[in-house]
Structures are given as structure tokens and as C-alpha cells.
C-alpha positions in Angstrom: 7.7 -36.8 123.1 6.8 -40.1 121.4 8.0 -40.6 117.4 4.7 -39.7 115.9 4.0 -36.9 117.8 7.8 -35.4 116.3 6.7 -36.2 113.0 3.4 -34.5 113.1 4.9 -31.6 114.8 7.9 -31.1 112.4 5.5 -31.4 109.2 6.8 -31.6 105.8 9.4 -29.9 104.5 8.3 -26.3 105.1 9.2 -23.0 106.4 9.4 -22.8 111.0 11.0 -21.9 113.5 12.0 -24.6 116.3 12.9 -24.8 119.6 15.4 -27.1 120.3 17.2 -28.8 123.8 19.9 -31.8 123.9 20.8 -33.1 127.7 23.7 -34.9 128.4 22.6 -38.3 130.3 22.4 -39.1 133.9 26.1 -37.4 135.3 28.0 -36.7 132.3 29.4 -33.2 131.9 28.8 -31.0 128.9 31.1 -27.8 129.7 32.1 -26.0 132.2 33.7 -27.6 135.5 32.5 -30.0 137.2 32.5 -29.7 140.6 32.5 -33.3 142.0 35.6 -34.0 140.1 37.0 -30.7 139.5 37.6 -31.3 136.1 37.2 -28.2 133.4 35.1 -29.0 130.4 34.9 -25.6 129.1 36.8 -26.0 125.9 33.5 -27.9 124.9 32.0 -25.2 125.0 34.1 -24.0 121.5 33.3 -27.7 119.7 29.6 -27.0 120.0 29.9 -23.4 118.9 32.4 -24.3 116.0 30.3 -27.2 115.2 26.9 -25.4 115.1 28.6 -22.7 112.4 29.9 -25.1 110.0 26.8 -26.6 110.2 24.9 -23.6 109.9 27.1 -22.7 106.7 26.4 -26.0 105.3 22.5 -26.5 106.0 19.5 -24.4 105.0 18.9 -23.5 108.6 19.4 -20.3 110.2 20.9 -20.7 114.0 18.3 -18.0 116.1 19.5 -18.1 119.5 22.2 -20.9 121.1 23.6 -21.7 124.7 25.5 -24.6 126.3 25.1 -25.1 129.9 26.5 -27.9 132.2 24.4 -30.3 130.8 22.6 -29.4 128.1 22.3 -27.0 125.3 19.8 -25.4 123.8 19.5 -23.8 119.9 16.7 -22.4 118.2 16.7 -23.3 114.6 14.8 -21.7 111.6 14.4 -23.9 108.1 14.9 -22.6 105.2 14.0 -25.2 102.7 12.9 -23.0 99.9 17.0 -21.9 99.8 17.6 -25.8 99.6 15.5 -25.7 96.3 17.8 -22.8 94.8 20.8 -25.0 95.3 22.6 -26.8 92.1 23.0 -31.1 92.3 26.4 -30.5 93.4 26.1 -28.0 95.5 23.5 -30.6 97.2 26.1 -32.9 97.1 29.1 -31.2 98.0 27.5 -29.8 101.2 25.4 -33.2 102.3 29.6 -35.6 102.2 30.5 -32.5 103.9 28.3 -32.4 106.6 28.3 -36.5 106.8 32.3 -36.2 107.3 32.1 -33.6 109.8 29.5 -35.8 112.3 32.6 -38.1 112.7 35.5 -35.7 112.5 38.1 -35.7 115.9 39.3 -32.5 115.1 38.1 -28.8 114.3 38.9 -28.0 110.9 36.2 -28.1 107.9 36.8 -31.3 105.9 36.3 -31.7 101.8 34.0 -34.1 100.2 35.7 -37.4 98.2 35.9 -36.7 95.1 34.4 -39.8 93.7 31.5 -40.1 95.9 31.1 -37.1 95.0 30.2 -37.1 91.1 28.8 -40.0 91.6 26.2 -38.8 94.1 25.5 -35.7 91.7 24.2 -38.2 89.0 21.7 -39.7 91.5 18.7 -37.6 91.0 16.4 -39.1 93.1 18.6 -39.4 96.0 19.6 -35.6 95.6 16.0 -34.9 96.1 16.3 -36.5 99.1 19.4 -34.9 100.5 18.0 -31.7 99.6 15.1 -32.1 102.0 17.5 -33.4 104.7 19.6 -30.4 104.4 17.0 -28.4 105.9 15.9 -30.5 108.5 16.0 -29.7 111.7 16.5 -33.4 113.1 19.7 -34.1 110.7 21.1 -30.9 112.1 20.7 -31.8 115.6 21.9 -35.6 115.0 25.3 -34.3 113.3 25.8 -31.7 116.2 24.9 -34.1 118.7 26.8 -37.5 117.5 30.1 -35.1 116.9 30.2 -34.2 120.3 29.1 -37.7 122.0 32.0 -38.9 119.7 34.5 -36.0 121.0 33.4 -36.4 124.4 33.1 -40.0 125.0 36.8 -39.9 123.2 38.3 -37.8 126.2 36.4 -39.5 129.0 37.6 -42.8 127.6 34.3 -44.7 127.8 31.6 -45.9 125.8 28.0 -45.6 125.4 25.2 -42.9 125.2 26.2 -39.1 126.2 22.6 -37.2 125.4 19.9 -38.7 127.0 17.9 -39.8 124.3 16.1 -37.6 121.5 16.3 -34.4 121.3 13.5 -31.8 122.6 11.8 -30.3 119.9 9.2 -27.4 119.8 7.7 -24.8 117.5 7.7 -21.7 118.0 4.6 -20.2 116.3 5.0 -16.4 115.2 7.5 -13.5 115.9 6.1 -13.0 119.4 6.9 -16.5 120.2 10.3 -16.7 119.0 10.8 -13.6 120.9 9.7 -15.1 124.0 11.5 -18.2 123.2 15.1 -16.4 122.8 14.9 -14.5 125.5 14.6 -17.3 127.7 17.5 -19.0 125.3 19.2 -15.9 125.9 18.8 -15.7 129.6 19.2 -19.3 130.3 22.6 -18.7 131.5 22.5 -15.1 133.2 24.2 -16.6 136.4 27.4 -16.6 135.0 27.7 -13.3 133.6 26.0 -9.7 134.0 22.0 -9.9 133.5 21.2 -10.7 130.2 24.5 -11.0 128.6 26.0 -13.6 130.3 28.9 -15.5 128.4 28.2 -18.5 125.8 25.0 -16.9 124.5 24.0 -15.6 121.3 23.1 -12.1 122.7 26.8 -12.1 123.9 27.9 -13.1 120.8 25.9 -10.3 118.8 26.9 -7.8 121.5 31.0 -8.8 120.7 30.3 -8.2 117.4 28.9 -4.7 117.7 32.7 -3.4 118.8 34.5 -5.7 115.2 34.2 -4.1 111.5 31.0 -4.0 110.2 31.9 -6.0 107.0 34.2 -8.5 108.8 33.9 -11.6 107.3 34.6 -13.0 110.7 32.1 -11.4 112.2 31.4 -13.0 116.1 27.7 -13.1 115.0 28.5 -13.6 111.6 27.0 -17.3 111.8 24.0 -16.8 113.1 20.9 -15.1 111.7 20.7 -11.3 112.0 18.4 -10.8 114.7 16.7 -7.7 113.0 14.3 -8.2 110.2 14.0 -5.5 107.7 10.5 -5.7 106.0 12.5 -4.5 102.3 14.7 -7.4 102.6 11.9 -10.4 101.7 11.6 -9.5 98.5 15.5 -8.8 97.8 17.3 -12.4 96.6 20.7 -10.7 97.6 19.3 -10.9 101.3 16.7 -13.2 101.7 18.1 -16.6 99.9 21.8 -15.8 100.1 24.4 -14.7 102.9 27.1 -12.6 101.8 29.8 -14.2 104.0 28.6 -17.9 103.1 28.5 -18.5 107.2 24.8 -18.7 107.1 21.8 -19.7 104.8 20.8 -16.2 104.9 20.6 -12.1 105.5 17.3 -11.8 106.0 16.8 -11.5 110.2 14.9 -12.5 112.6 12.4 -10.1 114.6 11.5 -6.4 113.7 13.6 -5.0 117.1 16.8 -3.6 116.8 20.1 -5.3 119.1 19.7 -2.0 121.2 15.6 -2.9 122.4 16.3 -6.5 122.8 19.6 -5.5 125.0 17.7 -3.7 126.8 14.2 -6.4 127.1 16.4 -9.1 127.9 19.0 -6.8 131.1 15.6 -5.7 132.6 13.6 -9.2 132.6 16.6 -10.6 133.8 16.9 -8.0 136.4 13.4 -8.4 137.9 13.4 -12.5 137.6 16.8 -12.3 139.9 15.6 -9.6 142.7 11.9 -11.7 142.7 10.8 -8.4 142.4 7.8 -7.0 140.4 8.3 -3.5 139.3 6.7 -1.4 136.8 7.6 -2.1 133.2 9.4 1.3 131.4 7.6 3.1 128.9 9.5 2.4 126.2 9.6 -1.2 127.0 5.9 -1.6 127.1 5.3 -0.1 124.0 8.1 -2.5 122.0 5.2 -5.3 123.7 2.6 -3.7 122.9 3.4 -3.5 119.3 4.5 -7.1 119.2 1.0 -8.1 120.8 2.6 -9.5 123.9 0.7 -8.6 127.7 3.7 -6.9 129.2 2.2 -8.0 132.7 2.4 -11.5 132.1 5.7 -11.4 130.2 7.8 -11.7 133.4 6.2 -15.1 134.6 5.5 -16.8 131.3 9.7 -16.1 130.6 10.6 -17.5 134.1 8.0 -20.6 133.8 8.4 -21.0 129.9 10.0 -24.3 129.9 7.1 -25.7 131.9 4.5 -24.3 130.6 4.8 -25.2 126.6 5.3 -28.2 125.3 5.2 -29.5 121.8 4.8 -25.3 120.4 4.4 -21.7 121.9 2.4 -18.8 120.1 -1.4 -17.4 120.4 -4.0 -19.8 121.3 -5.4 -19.7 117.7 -2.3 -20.8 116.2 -2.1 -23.6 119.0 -4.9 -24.9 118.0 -4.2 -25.9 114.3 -1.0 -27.3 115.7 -2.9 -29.3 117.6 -5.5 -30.3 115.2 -2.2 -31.4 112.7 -0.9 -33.3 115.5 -4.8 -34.9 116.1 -5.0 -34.3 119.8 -7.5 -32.2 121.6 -5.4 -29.0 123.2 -1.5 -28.7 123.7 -0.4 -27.6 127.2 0.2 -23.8 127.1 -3.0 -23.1 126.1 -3.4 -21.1 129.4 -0.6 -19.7 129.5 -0.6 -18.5 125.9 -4.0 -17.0 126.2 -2.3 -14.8 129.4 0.8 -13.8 127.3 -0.5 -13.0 123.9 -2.4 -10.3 122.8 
């Protein structure tokens, strides 16, 4: 993806929902063990997780879905920018030094801002303004989560030099049926290693700990990340929709209107039918949660096990992939077909 085409796609400073992958370059080992050398990386695994929730109590981003793999990761990503507006100059400022400190930080724990940088920094009104914009954009959040662990990782291995292979991967998902389709493919990106469609170092495995702790724990397993269901009530309420109650996230306000239980199930039986190469009729009650999110339940299997070739730069109905393509001032984005057989 060449620089302009990221700008155009990210736009200015707005309300979306993006699609992002980070891959480690040529050999180097993300998490997990490495079978050439027999060496265990998995402890990585908990720098990228820990990392990705400060962040995501620091920025005005909402973490959707998340999972590491051998070599790559992958996090969906939703800004929040109008929650950046709300914030105070120093509360700007505080969380911006904290965030910068944290990119280059060895060790886990959350550090604090310098005191003198930071009243300084709060009398800088025009450079406020910019951090404010920063704070909920998706390429800052990335760069911090990505230089922290080339830094950690590059530490241990004892070399130098580039860990991800260039840029990040960046696309848009378009409307709730996308993102639905995008974090189930998140979400099953890693079934191998577990049971089908809650397999370790997910988000869905995450939410599905989380169902068995307290349900006002402040340390919540899936406390971090954004609820996954959205309650229609809850746009209008401040309380929920600009503010999070535990401070681990920019927000209460959720995701997709489908409770844990549907998507649970969604996600076990795709994941079923993709592993047996089987075809089998989609349940009832199944069909109808497609059906009322406007998604062709007989393409859903093959767009979800072909969905990382098959979209590019955004995924959504063909309508809405055609202003993106008109902002990005090229003819037709690839997935046109493939949208057209999986929306209604």
C-alpha cells in the first residue's frame, strides 16, 4: 500500500473502524516456539497484550478484536476522536509523554509523565491541538505498539535492525456487517491452537474468560477492549458512550448489536465447517442473526476463509466501496465482487 493511498484511506480525523496487520520480517519470531531453533517466544505474546491495553487506556481508540500469531498480529481498531475533543490540555498532555515513554520502556509497568515537560506542554496550545488528533490515530497507535516490541525483541535476540516488515496493513472496515466479518476472521485466525473458535490469544477467548470473573471487576479479562455488544440506548448516554468506567478503555459503548452468546456460537460453527471442508446447512437461528445483519449466509463461509485475499484497502457493501474509492481517486477497490456476493 503506497503512502498516498494510506492517507486517503485513513481520512481526516474522523470516526472508523480499521483493520489492522503488523508482520515480523523475513524469519524473525513473534511468539510462540519456534521450531527451527526450539526456542519459546510465548511470553511475547503478554508484551503485546499488555502493551495494546495501556495503550488502549491512553488513546481515543477502542481495541475490537486482537491476535498474535508466529509472525504477525493483527488488531482491529476503532477511533474515537470526538472523545479526544472532550479531553482537558492536560489531560492531552499527560496521556501523549505517557504514551511517548511507554514506546521505549524495557519493562512492563505504566510510566508517569515528567513533570516539567509536562506544564510546559499544556501551555502550548497549538501543539495540543495536534496531539489531540494524534491520540486518536490509528497509525500513532500502531507505531508505539510496534517500535515497543521491535525494541523488546531485538533486546533479547541481541541484534539490530528492522523486526516488522515495513508499514503496517491498514483497512477499513465499512459498516457493522463488515466489522463482523472482519472479527470473525480476527477471531478465528488462530483456531488451530485451541478448540474451534476460541482458540487461545484471541479476543473472543478473552471475552469468554471474562464471563466466569465478577461482573464489576475492575480487572476484568476483557475489560480493555470494547464491549462487543452495542446497546442502541447507550449513544445518547455520556456515562457510556464518551467515558469508560474502569478508565481501561476510551469507552462503554460496544461494538455490534449480537450478544457474546450468538457470536460464540457464529464463530464455533464457521470454524467448524472451514476445518471439516465441509458445506453443511446453516442453523436456523444462525441464519436469521445474518439475515438481520444483511449478510448472504451462503457466501459467508467462503468470503471468511478467503477474506484476507479478497479485500484490500476496505470491506463493506459495494455502495459504500465505492465512495471509498472515489475518496481514494481510483476506479474500483478489489472486493468489489466479493462484497456484492456477501452483502445483502
Amino acid at each position: 500500500m503506497v503512502a498516498q493511498a494510506r492517507r486517503k484511506l485513513l481520512g481526516r480525523n474522523r470516526k472508523a473502524v480499521f483493520h489492522c496487520t503488523a508482520r515480523c520480517v523475513r524469519r524473525a519470531f513473534l511468539c510462540g516456539r519456534d521450531r527451527l531453533t526450539d526456542r519459546d517466544y510465548s511470553h511475547r505474546r503478554g508484551w503485546i497484550v499488555q502493551r495494546e491495553e495501556q495503550l488502549a487506556g491512553l488513546f481515543a481508540l477502542e481495541v475490537e478484536f486482537r491476535a498474535e500469531r508466529s509472525n504477525h498480529l493483527h488488531v482491529v481498531l476503532r477511533t474515537r476522536p470526538e472523545i479526544a475533543r472532550r479531553w482537558s490540555a492536560r489531560e492531552v498532555a499527560r496521556r501523549w509523554l505517557t504514551a511517548t515513554r511507554l514506546a521505549k520502556r524495557m519493562t512492563d509497568g505504566l510510566p508517569s509523565p515528567d513533570p516539567k515537560k509536562l506544564e510546559a506542554l499544556v501551555k502550548d496550545k497549538k501543539k495540543i491541538a495536534r496531539l489531540r488528533r494524534r491520540l486518536s490515530s490509528v497509525s500513532w497507535f500502531i507505531g508505539f505498539l510496534c517500535e515497543n516490541i521491535a525494541r523488546r525483541a531485538n533486546a533479547e535476540d541481541e541484534v539490530t535492525g528492522r523486526f516488522w516488515e515495513g508499514r503496517f496493513r491498514c483497512r477499513e472496515c465499512l459498516d457493522q456487517n463488515a466489522i463482523l466479518l472482519c472479527g470473525v476472521y480476527v477471531d478465528l485466525n488462530a483456531r488451530r491452537e485451541g478448540s474451534p473458535g476460541t482458540a487461545p490469544h484471541t479476543s473472543v477467548f478473552d471475552r469468554l474468560l471474562a464471563q466466569s470473573q465478577p461482573a464489576h471487576a475492575h480487572d476484568r479479562a476483557d475489560g480493555w477492549m470494547a464491549e462487543l455488544t452495542l446497546r442502541p440506548e447507550r449513544k445518547a448516554d455520556v456515562a457510556w458512550a464518551y467515558r469508560s468506567r474502569s478508565g481501561r478503555r476510551a469507552s462503554d459503548l460496544g461494538i455490534l448489536q449480537i450478544r457474546l452468546e450468538e457470536y460464540v456460537e457464529l464463530l464455533q460453527w464457521t470454524a467448524r465447517q472451514l476445518d471439516s471442508g465441509a458445506r453443511s446447512t446453516i442453523p436456523r437461528d444462525l441464519e436469521a442473526i445474518l439475515d438481520h445483519l444483511e449478510v448472504k449466509p451462503e457466501a459467508w463461509l467462503d468470503t471468511v476463509a478467503n477474506y484476507d485475499r479478497v479485500f484490500c484497502h476496505a470491506v463493506g457493501p459495494p455502495q459504500s466501496l465505492a465512495k471509498v474509492a472515489q475518496r481514494m481517486e481510483v476506479g474500483r477497490l478489489k472486493g468489489a465482487r466479493a462484497s456484492r456476493r456477501v452483502f445483502a
